[in-house]
C-alpha positions as a Markdown table, in Angstrom:
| # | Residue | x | y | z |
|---|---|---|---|---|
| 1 | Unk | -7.3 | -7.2 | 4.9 |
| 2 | Unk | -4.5 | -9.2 | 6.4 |
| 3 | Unk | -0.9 | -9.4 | 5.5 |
| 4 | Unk | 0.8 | -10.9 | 2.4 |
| 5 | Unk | 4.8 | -11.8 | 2.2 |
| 6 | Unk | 4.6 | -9.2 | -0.4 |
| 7 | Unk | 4.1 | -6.3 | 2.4 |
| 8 | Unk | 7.6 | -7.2 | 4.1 |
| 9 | Unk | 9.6 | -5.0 | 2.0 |
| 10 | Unk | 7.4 | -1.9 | 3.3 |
| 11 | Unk | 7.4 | -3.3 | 6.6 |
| 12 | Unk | 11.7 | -3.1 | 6.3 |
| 13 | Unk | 11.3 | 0.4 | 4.7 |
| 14 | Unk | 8.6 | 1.8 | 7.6 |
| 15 | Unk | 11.5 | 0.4 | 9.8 |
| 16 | Unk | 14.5 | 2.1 | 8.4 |
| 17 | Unk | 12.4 | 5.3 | 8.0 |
| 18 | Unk | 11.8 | 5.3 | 12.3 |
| 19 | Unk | 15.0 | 4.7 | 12.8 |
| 20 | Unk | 16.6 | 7.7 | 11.2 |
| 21 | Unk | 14.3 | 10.2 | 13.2 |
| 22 | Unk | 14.2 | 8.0 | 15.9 |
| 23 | Unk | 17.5 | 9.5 | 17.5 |
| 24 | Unk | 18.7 | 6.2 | 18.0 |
| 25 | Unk | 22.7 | 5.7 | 17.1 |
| 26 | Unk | 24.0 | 3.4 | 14.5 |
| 27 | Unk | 24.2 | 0.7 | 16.5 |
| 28 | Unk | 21.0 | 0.6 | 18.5 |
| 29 | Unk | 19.4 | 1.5 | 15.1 |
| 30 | Unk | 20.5 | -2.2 | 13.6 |
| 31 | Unk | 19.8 | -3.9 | 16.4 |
| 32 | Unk | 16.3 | -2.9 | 16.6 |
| 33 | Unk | 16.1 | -3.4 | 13.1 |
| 34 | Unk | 17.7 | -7.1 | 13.3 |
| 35 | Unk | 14.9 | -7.8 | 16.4 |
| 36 | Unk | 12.6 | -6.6 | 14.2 |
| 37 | Unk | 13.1 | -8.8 | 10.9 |
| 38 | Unk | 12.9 | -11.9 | 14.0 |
| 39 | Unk | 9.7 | -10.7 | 14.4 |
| 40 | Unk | 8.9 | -10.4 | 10.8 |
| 41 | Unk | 9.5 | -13.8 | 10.1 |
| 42 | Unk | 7.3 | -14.9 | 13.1 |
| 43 | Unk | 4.3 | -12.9 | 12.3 |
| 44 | Unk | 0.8 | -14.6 | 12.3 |
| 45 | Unk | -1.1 | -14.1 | 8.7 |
| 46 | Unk | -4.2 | -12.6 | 10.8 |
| 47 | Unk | -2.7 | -9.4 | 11.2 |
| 48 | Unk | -3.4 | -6.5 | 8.8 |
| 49 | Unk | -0.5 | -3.9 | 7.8 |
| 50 | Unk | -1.5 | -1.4 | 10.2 |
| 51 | Unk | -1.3 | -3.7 | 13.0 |
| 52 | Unk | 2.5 | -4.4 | 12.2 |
| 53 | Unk | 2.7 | -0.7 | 12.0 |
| 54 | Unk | 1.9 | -0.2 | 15.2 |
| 55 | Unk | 4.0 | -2.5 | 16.6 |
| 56 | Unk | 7.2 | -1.6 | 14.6 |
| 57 | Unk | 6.5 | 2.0 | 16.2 |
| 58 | Unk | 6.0 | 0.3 | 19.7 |
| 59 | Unk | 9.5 | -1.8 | 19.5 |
| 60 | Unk | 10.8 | 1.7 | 18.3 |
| 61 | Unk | 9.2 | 3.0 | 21.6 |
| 62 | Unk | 10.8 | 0.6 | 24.1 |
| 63 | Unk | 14.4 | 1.2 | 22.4 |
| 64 | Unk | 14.3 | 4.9 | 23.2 |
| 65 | Unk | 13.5 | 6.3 | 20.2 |
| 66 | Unk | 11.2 | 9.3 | 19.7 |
| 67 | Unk | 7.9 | 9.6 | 19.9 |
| 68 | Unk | 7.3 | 11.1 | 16.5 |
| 69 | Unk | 9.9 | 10.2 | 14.5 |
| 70 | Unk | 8.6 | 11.9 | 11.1 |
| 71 | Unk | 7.9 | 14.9 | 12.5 |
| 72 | Unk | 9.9 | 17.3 | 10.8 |
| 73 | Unk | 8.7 | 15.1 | 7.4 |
| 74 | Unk | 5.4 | 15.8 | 8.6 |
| 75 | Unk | 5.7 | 19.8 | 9.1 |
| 76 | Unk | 7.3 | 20.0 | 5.8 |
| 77 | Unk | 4.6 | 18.4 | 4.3 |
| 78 | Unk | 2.0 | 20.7 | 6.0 |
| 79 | Unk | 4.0 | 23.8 | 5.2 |
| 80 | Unk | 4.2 | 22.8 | 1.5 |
| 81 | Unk | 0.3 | 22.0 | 1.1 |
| 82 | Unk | -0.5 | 25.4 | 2.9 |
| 83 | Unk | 1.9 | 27.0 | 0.4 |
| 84 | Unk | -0.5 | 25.4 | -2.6 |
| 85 | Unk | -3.8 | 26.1 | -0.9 |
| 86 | Unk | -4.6 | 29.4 | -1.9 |
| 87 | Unk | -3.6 | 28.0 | -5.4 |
| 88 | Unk | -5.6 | 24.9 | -5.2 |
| 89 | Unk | -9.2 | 26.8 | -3.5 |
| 90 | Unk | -8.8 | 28.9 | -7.1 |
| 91 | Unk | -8.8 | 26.3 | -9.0 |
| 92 | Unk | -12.4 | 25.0 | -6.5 |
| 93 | Unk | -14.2 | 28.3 | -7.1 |
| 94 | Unk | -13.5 | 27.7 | -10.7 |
| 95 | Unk | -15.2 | 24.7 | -11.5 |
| 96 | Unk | -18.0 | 23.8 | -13.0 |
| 97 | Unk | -18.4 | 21.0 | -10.0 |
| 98 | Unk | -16.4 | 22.7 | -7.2 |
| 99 | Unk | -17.5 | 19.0 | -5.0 |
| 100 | Unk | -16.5 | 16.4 | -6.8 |
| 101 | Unk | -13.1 | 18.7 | -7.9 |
| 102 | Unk | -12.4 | 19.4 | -3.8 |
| 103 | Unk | -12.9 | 15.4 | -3.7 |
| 104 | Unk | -10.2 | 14.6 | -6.3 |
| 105 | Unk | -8.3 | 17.1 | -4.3 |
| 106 | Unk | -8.2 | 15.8 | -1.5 |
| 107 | Unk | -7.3 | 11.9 | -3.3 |
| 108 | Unk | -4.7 | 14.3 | -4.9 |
| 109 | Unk | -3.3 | 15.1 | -1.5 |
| 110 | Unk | -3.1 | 11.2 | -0.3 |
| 111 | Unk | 0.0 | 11.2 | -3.3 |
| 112 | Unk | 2.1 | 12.7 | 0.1 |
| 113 | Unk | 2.4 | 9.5 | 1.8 |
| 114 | Unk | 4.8 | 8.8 | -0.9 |
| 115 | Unk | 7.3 | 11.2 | 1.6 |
| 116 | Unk | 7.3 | 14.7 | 2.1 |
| 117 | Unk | 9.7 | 15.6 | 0.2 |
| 118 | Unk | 8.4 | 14.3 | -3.1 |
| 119 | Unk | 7.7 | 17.1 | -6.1 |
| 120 | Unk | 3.7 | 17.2 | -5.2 |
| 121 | Unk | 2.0 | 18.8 | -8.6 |
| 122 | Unk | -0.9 | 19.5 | -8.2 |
| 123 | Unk | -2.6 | 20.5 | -11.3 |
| 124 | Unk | -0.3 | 17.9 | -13.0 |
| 125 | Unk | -1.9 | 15.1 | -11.2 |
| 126 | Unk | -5.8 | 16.4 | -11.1 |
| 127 | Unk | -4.8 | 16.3 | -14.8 |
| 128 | Unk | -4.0 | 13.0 | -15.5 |
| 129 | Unk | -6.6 | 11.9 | -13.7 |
| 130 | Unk | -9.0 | 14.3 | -15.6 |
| 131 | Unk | -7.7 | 12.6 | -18.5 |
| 132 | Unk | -7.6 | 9.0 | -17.8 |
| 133 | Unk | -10.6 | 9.1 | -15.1 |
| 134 | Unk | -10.7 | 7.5 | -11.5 |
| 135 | Unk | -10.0 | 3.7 | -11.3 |
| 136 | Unk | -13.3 | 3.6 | -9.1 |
| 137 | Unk | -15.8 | 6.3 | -9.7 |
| 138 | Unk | -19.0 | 6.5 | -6.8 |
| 139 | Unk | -19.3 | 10.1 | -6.7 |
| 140 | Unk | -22.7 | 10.3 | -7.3 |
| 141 | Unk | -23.2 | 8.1 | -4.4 |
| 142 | Unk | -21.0 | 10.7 | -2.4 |
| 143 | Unk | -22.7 | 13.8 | -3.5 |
| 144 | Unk | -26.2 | 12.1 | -2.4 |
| 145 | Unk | -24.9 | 11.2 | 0.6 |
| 146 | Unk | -23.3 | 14.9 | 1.4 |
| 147 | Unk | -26.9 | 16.3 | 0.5 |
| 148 | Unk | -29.3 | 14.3 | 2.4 |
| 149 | Unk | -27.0 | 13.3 | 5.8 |
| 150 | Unk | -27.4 | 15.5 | 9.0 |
| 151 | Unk | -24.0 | 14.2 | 10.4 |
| 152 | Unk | -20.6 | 12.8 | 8.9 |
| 153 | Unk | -17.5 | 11.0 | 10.5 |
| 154 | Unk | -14.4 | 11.8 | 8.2 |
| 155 | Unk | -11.1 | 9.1 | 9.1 |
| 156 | Unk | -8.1 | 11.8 | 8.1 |
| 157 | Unk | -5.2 | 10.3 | 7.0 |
| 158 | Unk | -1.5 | 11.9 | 7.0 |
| 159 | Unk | 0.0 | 15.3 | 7.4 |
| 160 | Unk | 0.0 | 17.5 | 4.7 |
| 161 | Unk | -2.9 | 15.6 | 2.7 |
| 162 | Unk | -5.2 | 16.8 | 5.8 |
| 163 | Unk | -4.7 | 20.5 | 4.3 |
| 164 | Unk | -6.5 | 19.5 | 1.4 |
| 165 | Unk | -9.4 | 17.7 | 3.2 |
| 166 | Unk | -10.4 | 20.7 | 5.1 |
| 167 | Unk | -10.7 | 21.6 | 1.5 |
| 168 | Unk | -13.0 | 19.0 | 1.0 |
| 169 | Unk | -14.7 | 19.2 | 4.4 |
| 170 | Unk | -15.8 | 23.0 | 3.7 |
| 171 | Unk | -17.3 | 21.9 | 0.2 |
| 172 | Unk | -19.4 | 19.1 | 1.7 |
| 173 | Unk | -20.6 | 22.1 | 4.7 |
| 174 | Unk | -21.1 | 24.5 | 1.6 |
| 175 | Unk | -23.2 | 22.2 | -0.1 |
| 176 | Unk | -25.1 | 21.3 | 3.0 |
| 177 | Unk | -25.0 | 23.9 | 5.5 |
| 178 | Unk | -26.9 | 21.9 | 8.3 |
| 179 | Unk | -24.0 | 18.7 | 7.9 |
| 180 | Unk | -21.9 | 18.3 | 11.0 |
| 181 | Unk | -19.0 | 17.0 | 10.7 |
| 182 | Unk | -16.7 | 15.0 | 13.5 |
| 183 | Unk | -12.8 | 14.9 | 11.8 |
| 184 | Unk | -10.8 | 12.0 | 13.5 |
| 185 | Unk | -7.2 | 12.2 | 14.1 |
| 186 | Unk | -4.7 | 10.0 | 15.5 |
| 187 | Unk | -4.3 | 10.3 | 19.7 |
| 188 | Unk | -1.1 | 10.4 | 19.4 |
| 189 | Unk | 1.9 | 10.2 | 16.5 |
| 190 | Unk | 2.5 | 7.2 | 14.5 |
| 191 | Unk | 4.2 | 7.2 | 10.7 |
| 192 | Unk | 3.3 | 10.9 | 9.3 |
| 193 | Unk | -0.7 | 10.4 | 9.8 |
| 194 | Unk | -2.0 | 13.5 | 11.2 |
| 195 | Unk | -2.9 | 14.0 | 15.1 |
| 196 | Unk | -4.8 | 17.0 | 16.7 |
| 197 | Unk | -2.0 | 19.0 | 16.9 |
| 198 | Unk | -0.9 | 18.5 | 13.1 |
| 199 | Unk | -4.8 | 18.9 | 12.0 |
| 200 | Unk | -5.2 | 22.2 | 13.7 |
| 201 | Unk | -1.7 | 23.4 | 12.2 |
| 202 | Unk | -3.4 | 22.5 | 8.8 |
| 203 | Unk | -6.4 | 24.7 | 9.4 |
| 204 | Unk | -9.0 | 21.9 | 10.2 |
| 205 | Unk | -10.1 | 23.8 | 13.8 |
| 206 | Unk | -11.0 | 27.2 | 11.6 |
| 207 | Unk | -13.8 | 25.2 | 9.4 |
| 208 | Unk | -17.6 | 26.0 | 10.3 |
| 209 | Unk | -19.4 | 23.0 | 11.3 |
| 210 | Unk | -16.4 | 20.7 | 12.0 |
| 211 | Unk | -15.4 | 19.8 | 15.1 |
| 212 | Unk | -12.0 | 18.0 | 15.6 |
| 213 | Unk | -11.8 | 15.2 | 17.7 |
| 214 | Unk | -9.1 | 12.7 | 18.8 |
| 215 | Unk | -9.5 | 8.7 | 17.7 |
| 216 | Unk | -10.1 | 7.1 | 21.4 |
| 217 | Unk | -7.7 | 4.7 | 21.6 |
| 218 | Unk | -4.4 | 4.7 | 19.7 |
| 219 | Unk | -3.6 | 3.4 | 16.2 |
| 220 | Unk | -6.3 | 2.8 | 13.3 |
| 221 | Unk | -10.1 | 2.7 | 13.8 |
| 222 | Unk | -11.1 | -0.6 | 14.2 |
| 223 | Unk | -14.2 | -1.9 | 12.7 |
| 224 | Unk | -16.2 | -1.7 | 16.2 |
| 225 | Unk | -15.1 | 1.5 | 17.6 |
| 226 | Unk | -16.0 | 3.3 | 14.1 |
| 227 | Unk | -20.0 | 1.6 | 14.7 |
| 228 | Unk | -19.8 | 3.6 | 18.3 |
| 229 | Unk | -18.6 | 6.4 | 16.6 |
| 230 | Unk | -20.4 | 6.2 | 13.2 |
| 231 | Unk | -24.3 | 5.3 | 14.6 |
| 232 | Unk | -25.9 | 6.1 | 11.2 |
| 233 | Unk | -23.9 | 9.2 | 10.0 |
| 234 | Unk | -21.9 | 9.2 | 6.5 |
| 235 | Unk | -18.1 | 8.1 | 7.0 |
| 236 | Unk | -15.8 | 9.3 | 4.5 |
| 237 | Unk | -12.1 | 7.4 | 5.3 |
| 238 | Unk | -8.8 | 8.3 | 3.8 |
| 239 | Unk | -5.8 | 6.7 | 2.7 |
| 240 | Unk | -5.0 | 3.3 | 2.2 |
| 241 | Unk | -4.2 | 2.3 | 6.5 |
| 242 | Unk | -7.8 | 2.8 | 6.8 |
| 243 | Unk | -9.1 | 0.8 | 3.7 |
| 244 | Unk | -6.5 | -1.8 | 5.2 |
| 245 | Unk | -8.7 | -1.7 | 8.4 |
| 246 | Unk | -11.7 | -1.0 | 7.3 |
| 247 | Unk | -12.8 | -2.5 | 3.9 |
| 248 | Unk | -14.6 | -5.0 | 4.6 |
| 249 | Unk | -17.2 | -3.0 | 6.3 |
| 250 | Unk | -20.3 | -1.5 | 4.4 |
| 251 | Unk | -21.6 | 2.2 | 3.9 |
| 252 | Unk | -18.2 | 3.8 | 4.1 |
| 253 | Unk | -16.9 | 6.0 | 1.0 |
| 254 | Unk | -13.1 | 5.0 | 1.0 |
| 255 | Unk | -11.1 | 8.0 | -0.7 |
| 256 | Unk | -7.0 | 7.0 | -1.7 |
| 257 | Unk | -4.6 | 6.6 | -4.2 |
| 258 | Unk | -3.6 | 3.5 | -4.7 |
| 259 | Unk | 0.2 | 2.7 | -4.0 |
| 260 | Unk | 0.7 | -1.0 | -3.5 |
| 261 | Unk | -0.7 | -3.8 | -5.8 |
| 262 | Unk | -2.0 | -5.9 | -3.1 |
| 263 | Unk | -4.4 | -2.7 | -1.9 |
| 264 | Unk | -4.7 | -2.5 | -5.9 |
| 265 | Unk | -6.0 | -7.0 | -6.1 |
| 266 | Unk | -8.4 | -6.1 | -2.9 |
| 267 | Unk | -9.9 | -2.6 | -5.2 |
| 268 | Unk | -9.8 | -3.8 | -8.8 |
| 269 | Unk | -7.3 | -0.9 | -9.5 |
| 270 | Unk | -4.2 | -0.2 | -11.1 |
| 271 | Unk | -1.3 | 0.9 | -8.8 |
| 272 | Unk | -1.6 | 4.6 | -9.2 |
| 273 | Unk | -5.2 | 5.0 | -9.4 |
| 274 | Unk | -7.5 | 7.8 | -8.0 |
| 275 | Unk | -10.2 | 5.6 | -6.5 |
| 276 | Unk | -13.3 | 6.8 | -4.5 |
| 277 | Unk | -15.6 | 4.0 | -3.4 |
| 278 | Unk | -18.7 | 3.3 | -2.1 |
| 279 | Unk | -18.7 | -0.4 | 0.1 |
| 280 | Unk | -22.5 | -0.9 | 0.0 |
């Protein structure tokens, strides 16, 4: 899906968010950020947000700032979802359907993109969606897919959320014991989506049957490396950079929270809702 004048306003906020842990001063800070609303307003409508993402963090690049400028966001957010895991894998064994529950846990988790700092509750928010359901529901889909596939590509997403999809990942190997599973991060950092190193600080290298791989080339999957990485297995993506990339492609099961209404338009969903879809 490509941009809308409507995504600017994240666009400036992605921007202001580099720049304070970019270690760039005050004044190099606004005049990357002045270069950058030139290139805003010159932007071609075929581009999709994630492409403007990466080239915000680029521009960032080439006026010295960090690599990883959400880093400490990032471990923050990792250290507080390991703090709830033990918590949250109670609350798994408990259930009556522990994989569809470690599914809406891990759409829980994708609420962290909101920033790591935000008041995550857990059981509050598996709650209300208990209550008022998922905006898109293809979970039966999912589970038949998890049972009869030999292999699965899952698209991780950001720090912190990646904690609970191992959760998610173990339930699918649990259910199937012969599924393999290929986990992509990014190669390297960009916003606070997860790379190798952050996935393996969130447990994902200690899961049986997963093996943890790096995307190969940098940014978002595009559309024609995931069919060289894909070729036939089930591909579970998370997060809404993915479905950005990714939706109009068939047999993937997208898994996000909605946070935008022009993701929401493109779903049928409300701004808020727990959506997991099946594009057949």
């Amino acid at each position: 899906m490509n941009i809308t004048r409507t995504c600017y306003p994240c666009f400036i906020r992605q921007a202001e968010n580099e720049i304070r842990g970019s270690g760039l001063s005050e004044d190099e800070g606004n005049l990357v950020l002045g270069q950058l609303k030139d290139m805003f307003e010159n932007m071609g409508a075929e581009l999709t947000p994630v492409d403007v993402s990466v080239l915000i963090h680029a521009r960032m690049l080439e006026s010295g700032g960090s690599e990883d400028p959400y880093a400490e966001m990032k471990q923050v957010s990792t250290d507080r979802a390991l703090e709830m895991r033990d918590r949250v894998l109670d609350r798994l064994r408990s259930s009556k359907d522990p994989l569809f529950e470690s599914a809406l846990v891990s759409m829980a988790g994708n609420v962290m993109d909101y920033g790591a700092m935000n008041q995550l509750d857990m059981d509050a928010t598996l709650s209300r969606m208990e209550e008022n359901g998922l905006g898109i529901d293809d979970h039966g889909a999912f589970r038949k897919a998890v049972i009869s596939s030999k292999d699965a590509v899952f698209l991780l997403d950001n720090s912190g959320e990646a904690v609970f999809d191992g959760l998610l990942m173990a339930e699918m190997v649990r259910v199937n014991p012969t599924l393999r599973i290929r986990a992509y991060a990014k190669r390297r950092p960009l916003l606070n989506d997860v790379t190798v190193e952050d996935a393996l600080a969130s447990g994902l290298g200690d899961i049986g049957n997963v093996e943890l791989m790096a995307l190969p080339e940098d940014g978002w999957i595009k559309p024609d490396m995931l069919k060289r990485l894909s070729r036939g297995a089930m591909i579970v993506s998370k997060g809404q950079g993915n479905y950005e990339n990714l939706s109009g492609e068939k047999g993937i099961f997208f898994l996000l929270v909605v946070k935008c209404p022009v993701i929401g338009e493109h779903l049928g969903a409300e701004v808020g809702d727990m959506v997991l879809k099946y594009s057949s």
